[in-house]
C-alpha positions as CSV (number, residue, x, y, z in Angstrom):
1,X,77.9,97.9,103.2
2,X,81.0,100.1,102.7
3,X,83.6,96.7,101.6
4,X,81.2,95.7,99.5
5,X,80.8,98.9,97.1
6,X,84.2,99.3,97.3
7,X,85.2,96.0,96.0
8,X,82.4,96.0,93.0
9,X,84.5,99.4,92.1
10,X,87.9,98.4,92.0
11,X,88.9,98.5,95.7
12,X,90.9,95.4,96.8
13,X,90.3,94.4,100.7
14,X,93.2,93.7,102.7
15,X,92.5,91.1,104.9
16,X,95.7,90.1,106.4
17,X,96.1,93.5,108.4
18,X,94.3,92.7,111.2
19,X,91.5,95.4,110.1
20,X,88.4,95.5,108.3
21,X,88.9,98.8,106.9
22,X,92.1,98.6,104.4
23,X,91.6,99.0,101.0
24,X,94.0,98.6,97.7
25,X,93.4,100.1,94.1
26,X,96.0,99.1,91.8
27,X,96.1,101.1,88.3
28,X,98.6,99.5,86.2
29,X,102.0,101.3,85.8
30,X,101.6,103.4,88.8
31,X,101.8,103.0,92.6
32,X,98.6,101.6,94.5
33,X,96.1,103.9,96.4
34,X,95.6,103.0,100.0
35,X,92.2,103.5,101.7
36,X,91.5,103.5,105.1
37,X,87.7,103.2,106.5
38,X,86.6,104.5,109.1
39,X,82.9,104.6,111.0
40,X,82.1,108.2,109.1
41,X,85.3,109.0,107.5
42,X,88.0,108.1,105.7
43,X,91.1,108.5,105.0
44,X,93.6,107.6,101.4
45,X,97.1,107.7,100.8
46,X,99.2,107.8,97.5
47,X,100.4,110.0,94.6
48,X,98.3,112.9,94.8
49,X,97.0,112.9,91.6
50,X,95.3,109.2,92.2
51,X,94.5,110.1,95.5
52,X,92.2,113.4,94.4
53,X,90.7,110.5,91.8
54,X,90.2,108.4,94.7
55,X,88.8,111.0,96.9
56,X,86.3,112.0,94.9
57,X,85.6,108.4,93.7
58,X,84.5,107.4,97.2
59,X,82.7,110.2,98.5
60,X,80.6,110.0,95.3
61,X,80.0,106.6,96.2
62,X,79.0,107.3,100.1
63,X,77.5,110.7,99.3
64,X,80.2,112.5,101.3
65,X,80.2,116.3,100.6
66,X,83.6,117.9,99.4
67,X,84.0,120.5,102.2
């Protein structure tokens, strides 16, 4: 399951959104990386250098190709 290998790699859920699908990864000193989920995509939000770490963070972990 998605939450699940999220949250054993650093990926905080947000459970008080009303959604399944939010995600938080906090590095210290710097603003948080959001993470939406979706069915077959998904989508993050942040500074952009966190958020090309991110990026290629999680499709490594679903096997997401970078096109």
């Amino acid at each position: 399951m998605a939450r699940t290998a999220l949250i054993q790699h650093g990926y905080r859920w947000v459970r008080d959104t009303g959604e399944d699908s939010v995600f938080v990864r906090s590095i210290e000193g710097r603003q948080p990386v959001l993470l939406l989920v979706y069915v077959d995509d998904f989508q993050i939000v942040g500074e952009r250098e966190l958020a090309v770490v991110a990026h290629h963070h999680v499709a490594g972990l679903f096997g997401a190709s970078q096109q």
